[in-house]
C-alpha positions as CSV (number, residue, x, y, z in Angstrom):
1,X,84.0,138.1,86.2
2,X,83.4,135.2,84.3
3,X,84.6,131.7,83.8
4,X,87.0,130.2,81.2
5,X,84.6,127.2,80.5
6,X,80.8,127.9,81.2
7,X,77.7,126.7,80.2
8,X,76.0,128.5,77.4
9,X,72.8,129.4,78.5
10,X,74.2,131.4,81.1
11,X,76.1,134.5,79.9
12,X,75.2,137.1,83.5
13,X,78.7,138.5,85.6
14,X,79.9,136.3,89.0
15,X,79.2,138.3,92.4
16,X,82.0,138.8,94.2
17,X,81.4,137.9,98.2
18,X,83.1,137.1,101.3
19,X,82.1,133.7,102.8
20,X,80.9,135.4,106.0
21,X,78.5,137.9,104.0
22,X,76.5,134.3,102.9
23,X,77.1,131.7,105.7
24,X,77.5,131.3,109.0
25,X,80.7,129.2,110.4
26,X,80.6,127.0,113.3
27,X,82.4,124.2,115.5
28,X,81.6,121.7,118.4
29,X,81.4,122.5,121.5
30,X,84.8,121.2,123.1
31,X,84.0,117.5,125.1
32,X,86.9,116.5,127.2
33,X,89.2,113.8,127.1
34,X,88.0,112.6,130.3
35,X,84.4,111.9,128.5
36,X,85.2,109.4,125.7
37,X,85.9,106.3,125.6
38,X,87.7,103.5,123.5
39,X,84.7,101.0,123.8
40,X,81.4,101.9,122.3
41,X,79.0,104.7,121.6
42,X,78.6,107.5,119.3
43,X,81.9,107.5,117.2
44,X,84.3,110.7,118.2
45,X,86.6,111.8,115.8
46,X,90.0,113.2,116.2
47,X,91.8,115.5,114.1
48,X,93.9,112.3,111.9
49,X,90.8,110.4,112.1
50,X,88.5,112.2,110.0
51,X,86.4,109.7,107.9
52,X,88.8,106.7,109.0
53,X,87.4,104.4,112.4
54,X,87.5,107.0,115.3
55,X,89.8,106.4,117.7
56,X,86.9,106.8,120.6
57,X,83.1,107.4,121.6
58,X,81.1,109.5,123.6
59,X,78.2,107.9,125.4
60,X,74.4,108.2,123.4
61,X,73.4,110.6,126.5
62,X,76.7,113.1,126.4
63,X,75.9,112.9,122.5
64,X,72.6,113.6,122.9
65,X,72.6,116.5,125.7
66,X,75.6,118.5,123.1
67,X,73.4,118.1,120.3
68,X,70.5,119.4,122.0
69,X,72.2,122.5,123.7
70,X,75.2,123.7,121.3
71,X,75.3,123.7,117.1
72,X,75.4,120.9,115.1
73,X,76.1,120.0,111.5
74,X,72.8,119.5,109.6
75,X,73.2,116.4,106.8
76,X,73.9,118.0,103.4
77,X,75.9,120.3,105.2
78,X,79.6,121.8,104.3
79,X,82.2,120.5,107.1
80,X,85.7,121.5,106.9
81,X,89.0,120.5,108.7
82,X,90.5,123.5,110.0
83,X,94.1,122.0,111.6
84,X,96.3,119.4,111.0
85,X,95.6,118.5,107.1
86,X,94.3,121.8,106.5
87,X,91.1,122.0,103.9
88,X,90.2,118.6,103.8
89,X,86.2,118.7,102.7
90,X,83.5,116.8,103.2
91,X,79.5,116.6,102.7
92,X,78.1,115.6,106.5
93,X,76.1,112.2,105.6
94,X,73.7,112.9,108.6
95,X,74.8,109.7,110.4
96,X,75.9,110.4,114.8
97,X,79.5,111.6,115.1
98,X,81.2,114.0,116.9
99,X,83.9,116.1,116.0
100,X,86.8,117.5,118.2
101,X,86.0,121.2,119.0
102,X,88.6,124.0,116.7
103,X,89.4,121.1,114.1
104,X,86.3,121.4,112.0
105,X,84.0,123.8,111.5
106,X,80.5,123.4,109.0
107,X,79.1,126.2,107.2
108,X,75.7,127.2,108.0
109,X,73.5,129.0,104.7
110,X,69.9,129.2,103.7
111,X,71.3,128.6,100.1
112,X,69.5,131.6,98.8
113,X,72.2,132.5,97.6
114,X,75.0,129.6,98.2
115,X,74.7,125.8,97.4
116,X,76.3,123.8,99.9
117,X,77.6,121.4,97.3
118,X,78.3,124.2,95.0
119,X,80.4,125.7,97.8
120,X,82.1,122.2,98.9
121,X,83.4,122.1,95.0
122,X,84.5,125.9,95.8
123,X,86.2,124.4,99.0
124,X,88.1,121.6,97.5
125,X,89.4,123.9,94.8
126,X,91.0,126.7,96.8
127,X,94.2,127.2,97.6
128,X,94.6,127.5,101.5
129,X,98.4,128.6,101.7
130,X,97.2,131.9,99.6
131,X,95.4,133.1,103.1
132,X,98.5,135.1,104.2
133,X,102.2,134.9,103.3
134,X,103.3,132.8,106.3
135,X,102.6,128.7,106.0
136,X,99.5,127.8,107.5
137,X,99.0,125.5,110.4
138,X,95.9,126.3,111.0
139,X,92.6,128.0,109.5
140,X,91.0,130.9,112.2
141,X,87.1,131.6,111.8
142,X,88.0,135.0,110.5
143,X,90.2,133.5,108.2
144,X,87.3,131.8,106.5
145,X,84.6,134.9,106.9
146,X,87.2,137.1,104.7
147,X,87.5,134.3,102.2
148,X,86.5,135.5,99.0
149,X,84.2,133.8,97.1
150,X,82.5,134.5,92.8
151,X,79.5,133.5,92.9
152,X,77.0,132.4,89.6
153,X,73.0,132.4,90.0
154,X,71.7,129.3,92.0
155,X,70.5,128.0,88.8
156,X,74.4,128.1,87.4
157,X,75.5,126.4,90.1
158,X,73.0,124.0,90.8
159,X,74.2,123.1,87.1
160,X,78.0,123.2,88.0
161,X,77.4,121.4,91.0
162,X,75.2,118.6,89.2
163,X,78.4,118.0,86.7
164,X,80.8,117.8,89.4
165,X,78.8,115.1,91.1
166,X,78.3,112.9,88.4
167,X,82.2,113.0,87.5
168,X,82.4,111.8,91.8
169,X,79.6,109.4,91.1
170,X,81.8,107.9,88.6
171,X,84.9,108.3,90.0
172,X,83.6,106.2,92.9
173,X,82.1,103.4,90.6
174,X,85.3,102.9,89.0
175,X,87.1,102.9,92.6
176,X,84.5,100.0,93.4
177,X,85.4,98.1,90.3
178,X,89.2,98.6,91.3
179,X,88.8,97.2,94.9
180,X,86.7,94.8,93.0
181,X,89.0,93.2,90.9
182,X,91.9,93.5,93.8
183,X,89.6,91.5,95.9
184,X,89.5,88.6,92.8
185,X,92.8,89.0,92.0
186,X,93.7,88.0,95.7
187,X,91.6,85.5,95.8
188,X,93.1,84.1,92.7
189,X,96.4,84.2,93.7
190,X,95.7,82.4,97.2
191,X,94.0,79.9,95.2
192,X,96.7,79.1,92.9
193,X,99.3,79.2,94.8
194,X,97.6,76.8,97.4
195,X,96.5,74.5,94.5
196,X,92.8,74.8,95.1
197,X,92.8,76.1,91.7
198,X,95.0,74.6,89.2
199,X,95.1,74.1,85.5
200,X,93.6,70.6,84.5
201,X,96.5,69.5,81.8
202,X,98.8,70.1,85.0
203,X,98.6,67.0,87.6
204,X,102.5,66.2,88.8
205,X,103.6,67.1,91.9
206,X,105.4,70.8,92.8
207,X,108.7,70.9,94.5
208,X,109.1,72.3,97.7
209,X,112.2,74.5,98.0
210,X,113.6,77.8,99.3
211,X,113.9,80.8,97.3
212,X,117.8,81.1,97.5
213,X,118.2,77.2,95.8
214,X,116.6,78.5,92.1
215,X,118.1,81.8,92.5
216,X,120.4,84.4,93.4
217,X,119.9,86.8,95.9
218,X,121.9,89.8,95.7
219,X,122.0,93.1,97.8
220,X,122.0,96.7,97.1
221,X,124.2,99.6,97.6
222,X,124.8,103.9,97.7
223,X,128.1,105.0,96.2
224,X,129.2,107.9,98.4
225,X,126.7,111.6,97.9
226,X,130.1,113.6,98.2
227,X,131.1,112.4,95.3
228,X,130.0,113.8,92.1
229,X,131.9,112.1,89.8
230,X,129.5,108.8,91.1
231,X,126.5,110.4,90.1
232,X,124.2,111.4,87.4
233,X,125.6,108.3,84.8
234,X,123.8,106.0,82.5
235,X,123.1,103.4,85.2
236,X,119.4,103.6,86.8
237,X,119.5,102.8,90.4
238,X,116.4,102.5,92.4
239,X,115.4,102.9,95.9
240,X,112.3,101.4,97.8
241,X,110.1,104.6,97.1
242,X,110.2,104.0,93.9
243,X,108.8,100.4,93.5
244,X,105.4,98.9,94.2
245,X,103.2,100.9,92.1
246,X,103.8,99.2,88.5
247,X,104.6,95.9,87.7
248,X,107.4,96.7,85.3
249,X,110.0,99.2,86.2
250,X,112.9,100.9,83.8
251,X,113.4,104.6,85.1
252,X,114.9,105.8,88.3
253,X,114.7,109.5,89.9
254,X,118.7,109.2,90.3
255,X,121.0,107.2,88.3
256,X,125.1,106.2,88.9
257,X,128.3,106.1,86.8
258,X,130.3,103.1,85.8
259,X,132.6,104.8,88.6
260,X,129.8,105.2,91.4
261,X,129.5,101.2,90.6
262,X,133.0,100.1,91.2
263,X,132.9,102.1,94.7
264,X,129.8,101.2,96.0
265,X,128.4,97.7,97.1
266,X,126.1,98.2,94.4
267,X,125.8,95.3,91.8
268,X,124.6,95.8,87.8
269,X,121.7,93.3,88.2
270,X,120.2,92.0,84.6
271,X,116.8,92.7,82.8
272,X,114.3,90.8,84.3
273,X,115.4,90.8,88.0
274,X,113.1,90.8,90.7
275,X,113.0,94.0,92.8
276,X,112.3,93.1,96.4
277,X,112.2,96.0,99.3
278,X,113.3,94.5,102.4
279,X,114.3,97.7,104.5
280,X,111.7,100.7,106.0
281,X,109.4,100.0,103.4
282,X,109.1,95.9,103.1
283,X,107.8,93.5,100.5
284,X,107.2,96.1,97.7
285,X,107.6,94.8,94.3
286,X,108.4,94.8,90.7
287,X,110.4,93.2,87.9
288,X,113.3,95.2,86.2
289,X,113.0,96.2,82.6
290,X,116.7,97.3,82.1
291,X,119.9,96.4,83.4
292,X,120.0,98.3,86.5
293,X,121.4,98.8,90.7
294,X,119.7,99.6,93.9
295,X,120.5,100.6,97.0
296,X,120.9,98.7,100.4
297,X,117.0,98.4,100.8
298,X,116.7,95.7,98.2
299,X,117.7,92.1,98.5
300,X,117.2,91.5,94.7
301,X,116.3,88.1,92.9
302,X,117.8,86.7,89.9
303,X,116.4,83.3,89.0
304,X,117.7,80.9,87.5
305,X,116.5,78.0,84.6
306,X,114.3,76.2,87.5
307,X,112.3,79.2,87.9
308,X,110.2,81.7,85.6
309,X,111.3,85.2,87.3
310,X,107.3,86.3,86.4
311,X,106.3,83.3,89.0
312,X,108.6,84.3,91.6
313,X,106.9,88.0,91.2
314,X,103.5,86.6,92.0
315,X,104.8,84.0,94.4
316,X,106.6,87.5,96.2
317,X,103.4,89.2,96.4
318,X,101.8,87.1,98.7
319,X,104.5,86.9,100.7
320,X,104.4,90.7,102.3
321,X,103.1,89.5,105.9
322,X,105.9,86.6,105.9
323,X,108.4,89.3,105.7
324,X,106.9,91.7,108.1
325,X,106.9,89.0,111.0
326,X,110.4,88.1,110.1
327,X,111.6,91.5,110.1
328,X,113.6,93.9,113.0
329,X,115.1,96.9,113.7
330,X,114.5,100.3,116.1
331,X,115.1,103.3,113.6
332,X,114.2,101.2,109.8
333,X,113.0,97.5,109.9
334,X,114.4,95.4,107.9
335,X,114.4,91.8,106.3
336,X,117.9,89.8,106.4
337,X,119.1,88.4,103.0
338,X,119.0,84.9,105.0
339,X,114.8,85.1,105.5
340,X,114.8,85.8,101.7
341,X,117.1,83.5,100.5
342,X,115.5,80.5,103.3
343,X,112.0,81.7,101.7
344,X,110.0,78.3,101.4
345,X,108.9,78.5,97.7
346,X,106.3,75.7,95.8
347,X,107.5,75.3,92.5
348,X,105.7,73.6,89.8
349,X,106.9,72.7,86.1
350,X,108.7,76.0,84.1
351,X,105.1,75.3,81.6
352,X,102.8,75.6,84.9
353,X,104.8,78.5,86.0
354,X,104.6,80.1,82.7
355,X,100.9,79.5,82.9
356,X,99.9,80.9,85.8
357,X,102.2,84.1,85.5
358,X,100.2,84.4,82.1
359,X,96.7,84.3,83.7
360,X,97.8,86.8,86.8
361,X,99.6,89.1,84.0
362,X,96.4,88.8,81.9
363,X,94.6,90.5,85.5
364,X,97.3,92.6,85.8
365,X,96.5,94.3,82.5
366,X,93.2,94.1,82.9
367,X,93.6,96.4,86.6
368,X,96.0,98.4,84.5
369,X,93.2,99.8,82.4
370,X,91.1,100.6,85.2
371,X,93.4,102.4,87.2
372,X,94.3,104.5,84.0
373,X,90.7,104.9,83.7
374,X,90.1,106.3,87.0
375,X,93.3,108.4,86.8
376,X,91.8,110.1,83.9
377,X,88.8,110.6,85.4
378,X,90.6,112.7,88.4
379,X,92.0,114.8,86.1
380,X,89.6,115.6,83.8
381,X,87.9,116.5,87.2
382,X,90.9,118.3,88.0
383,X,90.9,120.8,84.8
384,X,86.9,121.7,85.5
385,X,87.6,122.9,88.7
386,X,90.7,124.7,87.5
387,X,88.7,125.9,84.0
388,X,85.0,126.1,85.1
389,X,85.4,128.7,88.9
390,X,86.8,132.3,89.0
């Protein structure tokens, strides 16, 4: 009947209602694929497509004649996918689009007794899969009449809704700043790594050489699964999934014995190596913290005194479309060891090297804050919506 966390000035019980007792639900009328286009037009989207460039149009006068003779979202309005990712929710902005027919379906109210935003924060905090005991593949018009629904006075959820947007509001500021300081931070690395940008006490020429001549390049490997005695050691030994996402890297979801080791074409690679993912998923990044293996989806760097291993992880990180191009395969692409270790690399002096790793880690940490920032700000989102609806 009530909330754990509530507002204090309102102390009244929640109504208990179906969804199809307060609103109405309803879908576009089906178009054909016959009557789209990949050109121009009113954008059509496609279940997969939702809020991403559609993948075709519909001309201005199909567009207009549906709109005029079947329903249509209104802007403010509550639109829901219904298959594929099931529950995805959205506010309609108002602006033309069309919407494949029995994918999405927008809820129709007055609001005298239902909020549409109030309900999209209901929407985004229900559990789909608790509909009926089988896994869901797809949500049914009765499905989301029976859906049960506790429902505060329009003043408590204009309130409720109210805090929930201003926690979005921010949430998408601090995404801005994020793709903000990305944006300069590639900048910056072009610039520097091109010379357009360069330290003033720094004027003699770099050295042009390939990656594999200032350091060593060494592969990855899997001791054998059957085996249990390979597994579950003190060694940590990554795979691609786990890298990209931090800088520095020390922990692994699986780790391998001493034993696993000696059988495996896995080699103990030293603290400070450079992870590099050259198979399935290419170019990811990130510098190990601890001794540590991989598997066969690395092609590892180890540099040696001409380079500063913190360089060659910036350097790395530019070079993710250079690999891509130079990369084959039918079931996993992958890099070969000789692209990596023919890399063409610009080396300046070990004190310009150290400098400019300096600067970028100086950004890094600087992005590092944000992100944490706007991770926190999900999840204090995230405990509301749990603490704050019946």
């Amino acid at each position: 009947k009530y909330p754990h966390l509530r507002f204090p000035e309102f102390t009244d019980e929640w109504k208990e209602v179906k969804l199809g007792e307060v609103a109405e639900i309803l879908m576009c009328k089906r178009i054909l694929a016959s009557q789209t286009n990949t050109i121009s037009g009113v954008p059509f989207f496609k279940i997969g497509t939702i809020g991403k460039t559609p993948d075709c149009y519909i001309t201005r006068e199909l567009f207009d004649e549906y709109k005029l003779r079947y329903s249509y979202p209104k802007k403010g309005q509550v639109l829901l996918t219904c298959s594929g990712t099931i529950g995805r929710c959205w506010i309609f902005s108002g602006e033309d689009a069309y919407f494949q027919d029995s994918n999405i379906v927008w809820i129709d109210n007055p609001e005298y007794v239902l909020l549409n935003r109030y309900l999209y924060y209901i929407l985004i905090n229900t559990d789909w899969s608790k509909l009926n005991s089988s896994t869901i593949t797809r949500l049914y018009n009765d499905d989301l009449r029976r859906l049960k629904l506790r429902l505060p006075s329009l003043p408590e959820q204009r309130k409720i809704a109210a805090l929930f947007s201003l926690i979005d509001e921010r949430i998408e500021v601090q995404n801005a700043i994020i793709k903000e300081q990305e944006a300069q931070k590639a900048a910056l690395l072009r610039r520097l790594f091109d010379r357009t940008l360069r330290f003033p006490e720094f004027t003699d020429e770099w050295k042009e050489v390939k990656l594999g001549e200032v350091a060593e390049i060494i592969g990855g490997g899997t001791p054998s699964t059957t085996t249990t005695d390979y597994w579950n050691g003190g060694i940590v030994w990554f795979n691609p999934s786990e890298i990209g996402k931090k800088k520095y890297v020390s922990n692994s979801n699986r780790t391998i014995s001493h034993q696993g080791l000696s059988n495996s074409g896995a080699r103990l690679l030293p603290k400070g190596t450079v992870l590099l993912t050259t198979r399935a998923t290419i170019g990811e990044i990130a510098i190990a913290n601890v001794e540590c293996t991989t598997n066969q989806g690395f092609q590892s760097v180890i540099t040696g005194c001409e380079a500063n291993n913190e360089y060659v992880y910036y350097f790395l990180s530019t070079q993710k479309e250079y690999l891509l191009r130079h990369s084959s395969g039918s079931t996993f692409r992958e890099t070969p060891p000789s692209v990596i270790r023919n890399l063409p690399l610009r080396l300046p002096s070990l004190p310009e090297q150290r400098k400019i790793a300096d600067l970028l880690s100086a950004v890094d940490e600087r992005l590092s804050v944000e992100r944490e920032y706007a991770e926190q700000l999900k999840q204090q989102k995230a405990y509301l919506l749990r603490q704050m609806f019946i």
